[in-house]
VOTIVO-690234 format. One line per field, with one value per residue: residue number from 1; residue in three letters; x, y, z of N, C-alpha, C in turn. Coordinates in pm, 1 decimal. Layout:
N
n	c(NUM, ...)
res	c(ALA, ...)
n.xx	c(X, ...)
n.yy	c(Y, ...)
n.zz	c(Z, ...)
ca.xx	c(X, ...)
ca.yy	c(Y, ...)
ca.zz	c(Z, ...)
c.xx	c(X, ...)
c.yy	c(Y, ...)
c.zz	c(Z, ...)
END
This chain:
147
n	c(1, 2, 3, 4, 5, 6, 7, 8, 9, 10, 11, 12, 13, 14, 15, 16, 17, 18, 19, 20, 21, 22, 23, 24, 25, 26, 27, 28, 29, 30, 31, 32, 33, 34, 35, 36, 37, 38, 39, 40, 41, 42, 43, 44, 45, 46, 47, 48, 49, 50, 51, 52, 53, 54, 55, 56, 57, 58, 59, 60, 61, 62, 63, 64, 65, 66, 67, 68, 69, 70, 71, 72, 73, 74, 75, 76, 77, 78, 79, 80, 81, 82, 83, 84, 85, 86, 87, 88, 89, 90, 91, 92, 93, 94, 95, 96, 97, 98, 99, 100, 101, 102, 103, 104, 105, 106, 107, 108, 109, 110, 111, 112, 113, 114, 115, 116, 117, 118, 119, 120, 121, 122, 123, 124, 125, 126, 127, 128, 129, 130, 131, 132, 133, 134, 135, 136, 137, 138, 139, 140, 141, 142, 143, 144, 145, 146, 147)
res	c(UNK, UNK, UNK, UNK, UNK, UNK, UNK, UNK, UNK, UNK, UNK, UNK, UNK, UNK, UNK, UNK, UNK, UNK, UNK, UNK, UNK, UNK, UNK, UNK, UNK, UNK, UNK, UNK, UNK, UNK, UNK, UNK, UNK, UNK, UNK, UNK, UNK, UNK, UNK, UNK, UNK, UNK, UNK, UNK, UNK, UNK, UNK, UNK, UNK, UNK, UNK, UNK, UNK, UNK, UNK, UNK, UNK, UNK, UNK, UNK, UNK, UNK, UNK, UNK, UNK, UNK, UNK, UNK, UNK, UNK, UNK, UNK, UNK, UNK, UNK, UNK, UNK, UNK, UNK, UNK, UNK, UNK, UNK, UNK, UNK, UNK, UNK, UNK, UNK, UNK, UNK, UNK, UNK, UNK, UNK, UNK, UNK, UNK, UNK, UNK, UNK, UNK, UNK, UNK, UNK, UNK, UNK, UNK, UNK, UNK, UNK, UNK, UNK, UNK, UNK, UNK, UNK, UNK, UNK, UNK, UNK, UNK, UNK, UNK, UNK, UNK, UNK, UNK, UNK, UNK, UNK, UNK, UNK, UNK, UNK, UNK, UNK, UNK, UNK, UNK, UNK, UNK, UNK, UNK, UNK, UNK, UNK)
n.xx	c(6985.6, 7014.6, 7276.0, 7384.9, 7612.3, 7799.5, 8105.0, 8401.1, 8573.9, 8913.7, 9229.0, 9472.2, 9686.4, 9804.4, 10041.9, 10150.2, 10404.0, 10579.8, 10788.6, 11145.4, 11380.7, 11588.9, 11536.9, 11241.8, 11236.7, 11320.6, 11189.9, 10929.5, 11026.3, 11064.3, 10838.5, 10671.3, 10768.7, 10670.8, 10405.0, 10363.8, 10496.5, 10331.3, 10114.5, 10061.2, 9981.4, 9733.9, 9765.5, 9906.5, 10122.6, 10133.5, 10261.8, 10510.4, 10524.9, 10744.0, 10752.0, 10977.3, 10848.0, 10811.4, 10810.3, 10864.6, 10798.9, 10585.3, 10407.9, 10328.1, 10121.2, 10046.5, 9764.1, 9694.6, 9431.8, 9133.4, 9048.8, 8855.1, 8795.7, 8869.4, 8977.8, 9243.6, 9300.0, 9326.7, 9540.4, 9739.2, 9775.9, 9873.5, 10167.7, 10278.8, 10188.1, 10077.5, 9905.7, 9706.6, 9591.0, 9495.1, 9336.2, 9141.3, 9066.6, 8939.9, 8743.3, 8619.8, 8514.3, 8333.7, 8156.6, 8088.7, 8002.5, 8121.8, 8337.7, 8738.7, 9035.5, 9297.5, 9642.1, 9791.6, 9942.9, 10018.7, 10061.9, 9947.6, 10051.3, 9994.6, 10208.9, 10295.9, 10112.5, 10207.3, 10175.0, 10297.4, 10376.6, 10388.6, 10521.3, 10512.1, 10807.8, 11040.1, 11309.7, 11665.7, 11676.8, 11392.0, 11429.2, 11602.5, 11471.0, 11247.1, 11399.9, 11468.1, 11253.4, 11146.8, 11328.5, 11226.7, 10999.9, 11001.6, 11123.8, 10921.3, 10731.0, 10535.3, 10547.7, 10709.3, 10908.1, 11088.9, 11304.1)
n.yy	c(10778.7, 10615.7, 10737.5, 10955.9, 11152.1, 11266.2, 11458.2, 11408.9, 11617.9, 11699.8, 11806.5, 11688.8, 11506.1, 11182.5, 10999.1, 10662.2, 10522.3, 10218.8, 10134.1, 10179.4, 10201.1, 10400.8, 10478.1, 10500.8, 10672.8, 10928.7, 10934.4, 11025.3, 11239.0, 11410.2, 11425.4, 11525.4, 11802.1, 11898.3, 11887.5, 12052.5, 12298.6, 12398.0, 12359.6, 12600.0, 12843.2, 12690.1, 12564.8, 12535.5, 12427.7, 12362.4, 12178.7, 11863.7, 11533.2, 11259.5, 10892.8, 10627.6, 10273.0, 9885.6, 9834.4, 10079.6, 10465.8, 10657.0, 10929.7, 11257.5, 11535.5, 11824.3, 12031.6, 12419.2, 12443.7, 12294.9, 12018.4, 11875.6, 11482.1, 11326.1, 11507.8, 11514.7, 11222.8, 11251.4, 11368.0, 11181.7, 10993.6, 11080.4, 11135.5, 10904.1, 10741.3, 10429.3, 10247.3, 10050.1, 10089.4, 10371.8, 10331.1, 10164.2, 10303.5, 10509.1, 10368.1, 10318.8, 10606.4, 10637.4, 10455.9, 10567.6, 10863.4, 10920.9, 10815.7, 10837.5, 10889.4, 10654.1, 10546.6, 10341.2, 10303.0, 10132.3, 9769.3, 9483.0, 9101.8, 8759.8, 8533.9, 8151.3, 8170.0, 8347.3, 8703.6, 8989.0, 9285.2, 9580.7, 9864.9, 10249.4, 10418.1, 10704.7, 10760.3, 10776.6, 10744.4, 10784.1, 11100.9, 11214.9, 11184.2, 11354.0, 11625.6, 11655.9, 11676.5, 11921.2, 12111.7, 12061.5, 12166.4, 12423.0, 12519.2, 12556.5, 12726.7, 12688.8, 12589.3, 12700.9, 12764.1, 12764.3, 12704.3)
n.zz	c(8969.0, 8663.7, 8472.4, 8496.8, 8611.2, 8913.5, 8956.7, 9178.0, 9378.0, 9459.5, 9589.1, 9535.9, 9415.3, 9352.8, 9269.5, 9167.8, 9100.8, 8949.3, 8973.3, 8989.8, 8804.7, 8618.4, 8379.0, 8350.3, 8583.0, 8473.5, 8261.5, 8385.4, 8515.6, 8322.7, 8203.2, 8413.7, 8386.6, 8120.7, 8165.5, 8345.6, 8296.5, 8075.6, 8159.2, 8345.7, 8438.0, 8545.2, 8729.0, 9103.1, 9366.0, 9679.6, 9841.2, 9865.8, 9918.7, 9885.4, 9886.4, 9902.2, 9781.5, 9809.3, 9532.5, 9398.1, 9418.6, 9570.5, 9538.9, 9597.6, 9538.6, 9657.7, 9590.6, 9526.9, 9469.0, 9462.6, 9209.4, 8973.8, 9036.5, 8739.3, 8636.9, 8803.6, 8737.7, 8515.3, 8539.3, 8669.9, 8592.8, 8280.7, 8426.2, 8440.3, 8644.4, 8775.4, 8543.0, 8555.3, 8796.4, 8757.0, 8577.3, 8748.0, 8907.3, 8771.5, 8632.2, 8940.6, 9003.8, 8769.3, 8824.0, 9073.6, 9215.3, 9511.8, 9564.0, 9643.8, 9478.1, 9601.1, 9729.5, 9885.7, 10227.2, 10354.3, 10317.6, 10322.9, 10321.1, 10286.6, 10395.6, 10389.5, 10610.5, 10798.2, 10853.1, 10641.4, 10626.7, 10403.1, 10285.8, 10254.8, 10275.5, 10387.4, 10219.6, 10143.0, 9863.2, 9838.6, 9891.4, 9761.8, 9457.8, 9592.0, 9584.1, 9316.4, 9180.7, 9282.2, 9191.7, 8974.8, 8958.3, 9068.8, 8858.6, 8689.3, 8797.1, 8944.6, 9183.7, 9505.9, 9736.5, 10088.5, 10075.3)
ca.xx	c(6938.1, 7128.3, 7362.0, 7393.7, 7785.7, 7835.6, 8206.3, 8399.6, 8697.9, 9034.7, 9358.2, 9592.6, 9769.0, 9875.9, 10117.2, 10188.5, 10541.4, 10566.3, 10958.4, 11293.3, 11458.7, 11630.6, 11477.3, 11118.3, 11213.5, 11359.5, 11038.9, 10859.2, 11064.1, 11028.5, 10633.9, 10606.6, 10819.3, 10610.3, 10264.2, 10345.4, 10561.7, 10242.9, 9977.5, 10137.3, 9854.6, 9623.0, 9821.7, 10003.8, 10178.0, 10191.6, 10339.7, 10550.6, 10594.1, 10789.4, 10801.5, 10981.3, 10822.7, 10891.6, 10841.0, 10869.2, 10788.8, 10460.7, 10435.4, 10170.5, 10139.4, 9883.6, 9770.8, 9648.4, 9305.9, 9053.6, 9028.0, 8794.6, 8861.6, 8854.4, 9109.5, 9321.3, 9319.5, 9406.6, 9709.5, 9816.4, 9824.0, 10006.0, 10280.8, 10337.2, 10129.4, 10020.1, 9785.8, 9584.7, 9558.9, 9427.1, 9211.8, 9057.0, 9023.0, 8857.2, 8629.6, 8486.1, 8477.4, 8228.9, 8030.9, 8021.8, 8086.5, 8137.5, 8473.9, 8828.7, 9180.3, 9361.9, 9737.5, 9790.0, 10085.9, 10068.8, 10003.1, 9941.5, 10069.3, 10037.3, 10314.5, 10327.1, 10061.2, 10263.3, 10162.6, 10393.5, 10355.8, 10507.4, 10473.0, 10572.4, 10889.7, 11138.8, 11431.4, 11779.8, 11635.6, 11284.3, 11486.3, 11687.2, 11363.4, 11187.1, 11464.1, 11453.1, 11075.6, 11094.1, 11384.6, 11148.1, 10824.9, 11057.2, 11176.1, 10785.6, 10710.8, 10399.0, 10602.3, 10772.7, 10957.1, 11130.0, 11439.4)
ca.yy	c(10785.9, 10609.9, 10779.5, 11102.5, 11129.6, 11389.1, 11455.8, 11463.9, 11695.2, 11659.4, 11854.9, 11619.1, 11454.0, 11091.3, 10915.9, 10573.3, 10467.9, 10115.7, 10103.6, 10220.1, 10185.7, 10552.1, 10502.5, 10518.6, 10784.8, 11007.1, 10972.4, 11072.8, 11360.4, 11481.9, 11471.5, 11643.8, 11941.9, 11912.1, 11922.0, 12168.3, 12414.5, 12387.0, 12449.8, 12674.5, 12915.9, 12609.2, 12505.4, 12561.4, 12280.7, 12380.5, 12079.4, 11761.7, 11379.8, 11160.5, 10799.6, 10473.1, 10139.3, 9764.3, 9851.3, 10252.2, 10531.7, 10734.1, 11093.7, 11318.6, 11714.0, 11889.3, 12172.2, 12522.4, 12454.2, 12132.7, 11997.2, 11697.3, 11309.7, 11273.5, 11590.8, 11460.7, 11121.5, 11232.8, 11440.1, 11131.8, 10848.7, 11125.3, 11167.5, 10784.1, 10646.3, 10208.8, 10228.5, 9941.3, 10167.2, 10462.4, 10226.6, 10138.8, 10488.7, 10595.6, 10307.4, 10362.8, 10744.8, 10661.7, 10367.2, 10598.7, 10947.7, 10988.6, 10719.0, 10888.5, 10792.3, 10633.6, 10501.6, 10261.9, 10330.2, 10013.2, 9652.4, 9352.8, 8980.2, 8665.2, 8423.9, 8097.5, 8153.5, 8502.7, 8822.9, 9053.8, 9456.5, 9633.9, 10035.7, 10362.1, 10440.9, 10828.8, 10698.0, 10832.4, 10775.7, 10927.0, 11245.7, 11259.1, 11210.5, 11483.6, 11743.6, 11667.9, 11747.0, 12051.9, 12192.7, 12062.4, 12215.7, 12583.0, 12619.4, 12551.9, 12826.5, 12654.7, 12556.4, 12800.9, 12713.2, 12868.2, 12653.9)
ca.zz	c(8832.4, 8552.5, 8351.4, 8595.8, 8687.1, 8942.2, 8964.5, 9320.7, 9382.2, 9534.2, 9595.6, 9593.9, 9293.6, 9391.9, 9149.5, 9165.0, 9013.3, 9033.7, 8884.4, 9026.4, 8681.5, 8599.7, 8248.5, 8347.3, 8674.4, 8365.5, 8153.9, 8498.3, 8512.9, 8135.2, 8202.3, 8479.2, 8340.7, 8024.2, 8191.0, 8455.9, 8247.1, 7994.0, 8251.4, 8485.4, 8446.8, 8574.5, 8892.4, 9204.6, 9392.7, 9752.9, 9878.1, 9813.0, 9944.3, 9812.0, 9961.9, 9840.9, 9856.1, 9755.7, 9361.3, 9329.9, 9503.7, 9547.8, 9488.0, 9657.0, 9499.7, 9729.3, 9501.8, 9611.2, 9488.3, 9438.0, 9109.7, 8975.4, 9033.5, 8655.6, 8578.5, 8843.5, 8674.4, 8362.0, 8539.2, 8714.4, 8427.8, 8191.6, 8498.1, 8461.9, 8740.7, 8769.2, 8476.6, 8587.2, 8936.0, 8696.6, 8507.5, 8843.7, 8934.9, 8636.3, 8668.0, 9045.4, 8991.9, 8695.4, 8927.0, 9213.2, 9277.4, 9635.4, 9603.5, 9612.8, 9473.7, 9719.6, 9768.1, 10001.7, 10318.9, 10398.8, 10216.3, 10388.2, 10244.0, 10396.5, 10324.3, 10470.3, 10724.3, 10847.1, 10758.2, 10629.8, 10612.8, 10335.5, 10290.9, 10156.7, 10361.8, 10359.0, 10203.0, 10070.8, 9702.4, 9807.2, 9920.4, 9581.1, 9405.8, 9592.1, 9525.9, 9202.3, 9163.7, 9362.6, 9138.4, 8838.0, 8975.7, 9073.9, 8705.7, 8581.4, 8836.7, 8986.2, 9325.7, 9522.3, 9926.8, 10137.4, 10063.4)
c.xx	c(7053.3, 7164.0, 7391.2, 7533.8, 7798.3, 8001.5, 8267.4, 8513.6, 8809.5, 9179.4, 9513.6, 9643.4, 9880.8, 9944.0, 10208.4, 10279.3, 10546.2, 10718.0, 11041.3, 11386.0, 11460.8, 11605.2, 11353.5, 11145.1, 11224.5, 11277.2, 10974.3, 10881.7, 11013.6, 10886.0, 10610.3, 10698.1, 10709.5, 10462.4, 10283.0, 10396.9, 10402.2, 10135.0, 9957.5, 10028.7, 9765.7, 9651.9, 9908.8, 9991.3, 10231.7, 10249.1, 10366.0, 10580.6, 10580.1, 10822.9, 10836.7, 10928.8, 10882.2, 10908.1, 10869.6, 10891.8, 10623.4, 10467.9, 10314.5, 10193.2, 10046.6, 9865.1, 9683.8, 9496.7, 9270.4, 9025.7, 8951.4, 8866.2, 8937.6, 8979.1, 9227.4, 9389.9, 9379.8, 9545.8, 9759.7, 9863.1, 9914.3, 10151.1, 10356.2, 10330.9, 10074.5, 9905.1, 9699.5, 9529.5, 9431.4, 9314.0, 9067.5, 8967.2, 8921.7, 8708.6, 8503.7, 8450.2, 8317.6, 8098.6, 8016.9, 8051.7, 8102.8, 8306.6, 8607.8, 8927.0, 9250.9, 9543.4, 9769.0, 9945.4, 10118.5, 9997.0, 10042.0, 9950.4, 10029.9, 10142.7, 10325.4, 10277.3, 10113.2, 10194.6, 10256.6, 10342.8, 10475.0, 10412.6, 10558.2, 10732.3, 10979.9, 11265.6, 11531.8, 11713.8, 11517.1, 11342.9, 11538.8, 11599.3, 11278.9, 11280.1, 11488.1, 11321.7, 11094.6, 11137.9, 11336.9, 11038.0, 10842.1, 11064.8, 11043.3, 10744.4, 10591.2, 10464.9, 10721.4, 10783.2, 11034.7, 11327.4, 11519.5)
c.yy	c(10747.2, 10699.6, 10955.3, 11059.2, 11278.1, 11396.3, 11498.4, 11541.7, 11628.8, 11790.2, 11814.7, 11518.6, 11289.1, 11040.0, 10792.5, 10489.7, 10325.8, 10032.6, 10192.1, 10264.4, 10332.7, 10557.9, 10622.5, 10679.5, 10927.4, 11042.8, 11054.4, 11247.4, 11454.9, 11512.1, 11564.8, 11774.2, 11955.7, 11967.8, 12051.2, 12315.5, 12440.0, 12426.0, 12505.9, 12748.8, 12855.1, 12557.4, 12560.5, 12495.7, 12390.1, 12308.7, 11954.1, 11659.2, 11319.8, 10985.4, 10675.3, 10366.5, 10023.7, 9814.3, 9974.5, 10386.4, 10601.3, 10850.8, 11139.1, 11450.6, 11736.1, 12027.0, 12291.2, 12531.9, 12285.8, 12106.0, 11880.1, 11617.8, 11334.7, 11368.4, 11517.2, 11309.7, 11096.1, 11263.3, 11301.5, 11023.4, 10925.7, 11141.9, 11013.2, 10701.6, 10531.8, 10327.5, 10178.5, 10055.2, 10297.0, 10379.0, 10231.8, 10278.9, 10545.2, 10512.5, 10319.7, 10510.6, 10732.8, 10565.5, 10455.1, 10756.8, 11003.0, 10892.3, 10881.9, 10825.0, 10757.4, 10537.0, 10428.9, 10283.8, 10260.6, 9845.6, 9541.6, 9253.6, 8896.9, 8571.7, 8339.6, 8115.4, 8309.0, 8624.7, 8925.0, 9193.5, 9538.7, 9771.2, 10152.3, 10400.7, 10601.1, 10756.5, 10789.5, 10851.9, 10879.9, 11084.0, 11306.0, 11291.1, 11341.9, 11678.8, 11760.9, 11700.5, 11843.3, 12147.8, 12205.9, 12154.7, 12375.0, 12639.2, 12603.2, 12670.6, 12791.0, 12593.9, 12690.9, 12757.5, 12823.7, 12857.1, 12634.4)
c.zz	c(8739.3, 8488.1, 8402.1, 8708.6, 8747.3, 8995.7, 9139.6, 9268.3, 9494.5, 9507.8, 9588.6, 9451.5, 9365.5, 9290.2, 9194.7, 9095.0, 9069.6, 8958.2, 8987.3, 8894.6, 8633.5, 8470.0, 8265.2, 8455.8, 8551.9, 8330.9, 8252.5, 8527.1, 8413.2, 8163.7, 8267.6, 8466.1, 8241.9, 8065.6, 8271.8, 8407.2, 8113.0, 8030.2, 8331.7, 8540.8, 8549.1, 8725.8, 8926.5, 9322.8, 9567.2, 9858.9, 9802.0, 9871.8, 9852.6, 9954.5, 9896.5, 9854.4, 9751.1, 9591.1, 9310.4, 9410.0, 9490.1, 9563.3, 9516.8, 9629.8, 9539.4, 9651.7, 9631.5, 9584.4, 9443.7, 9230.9, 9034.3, 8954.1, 8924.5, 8590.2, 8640.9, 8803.1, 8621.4, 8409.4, 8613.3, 8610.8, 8329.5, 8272.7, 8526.5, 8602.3, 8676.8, 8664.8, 8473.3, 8685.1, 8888.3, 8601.9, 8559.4, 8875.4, 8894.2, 8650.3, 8774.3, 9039.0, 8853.0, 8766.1, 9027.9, 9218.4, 9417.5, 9658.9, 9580.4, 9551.3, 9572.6, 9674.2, 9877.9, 10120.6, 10351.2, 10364.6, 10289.1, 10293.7, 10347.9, 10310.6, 10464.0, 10580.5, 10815.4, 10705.3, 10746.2, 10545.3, 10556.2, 10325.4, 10211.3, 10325.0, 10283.0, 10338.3, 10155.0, 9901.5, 9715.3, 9850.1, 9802.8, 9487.8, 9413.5, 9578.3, 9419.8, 9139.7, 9219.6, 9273.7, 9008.6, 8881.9, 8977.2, 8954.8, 8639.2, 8639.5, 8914.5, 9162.1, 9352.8, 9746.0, 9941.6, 10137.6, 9941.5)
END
């Protein structure tokens, strides 16, 4: 039936950085203190990957409960995820609701007749990255380890 949007859920907070540049990681930072120290009440972050790829890194917060597509949306485009990506997002969640957000682990090219497989990889930076979110997410109070 047209014009009947039933919303899906999810637990999981993907964020798609598609920079390196310690400007934008900064801004990234600043947000997610801002949102999370702001809606502490509203969430709790019981896990964290971080993985680098060719342009950024991707960022996965598994929360302690499900929350809709369309909230999750909003929290990932204000945390400075691909905006086109959230665009998209926003788009099939309103054409369909049984679609999810997705991140890709691994991106196929062809060049020159070869195909070439690029991905999210554990790097030295994504490690720096994710201890720096953890020690952001501890002082909002909405994450809590054992480390």
């Amino acid at each position: 039936m047209k014009g009947i949007f039933i919303d899906t859920f999810t637990n999981k907070i993907k964020i798609d950085i598609d920079s390196k540049n310690r400007y934008f990681i900064s801004d990234f930072k600043r947000k997610l203190f801002l949102f999370f120290n702001s809606c502490k009440e509203y969430y709790k972050i019981n896990s964290i990957e971080v993985y680098e790829t060719n342009k950024g890194y991707h960022i996965i917060l598994t929360l302690n409960k499900y929350i809709s597509s369309l909230e999750c949306n909003f929290i990932e485009l204000f945390l400075n995820s691909d905006e086109n990506r959230q665009l998209n997002n926003f788009i099939r969640f309103k054409k369909n609701s049984n679609c999810e957000s997705v991140l890709f682990k691994n991106k196929f090219k062809t060049i020159n007749k070869n195909i070439i497989i690029t991905g999210e990889n554990i790097t030295e930076n994504s490690k720096k990255l994710k201890k720096a979110i953890k020690k952001i997410l501890r002082k909002t109070g909405v994450y809590y380890d054992d480390k």
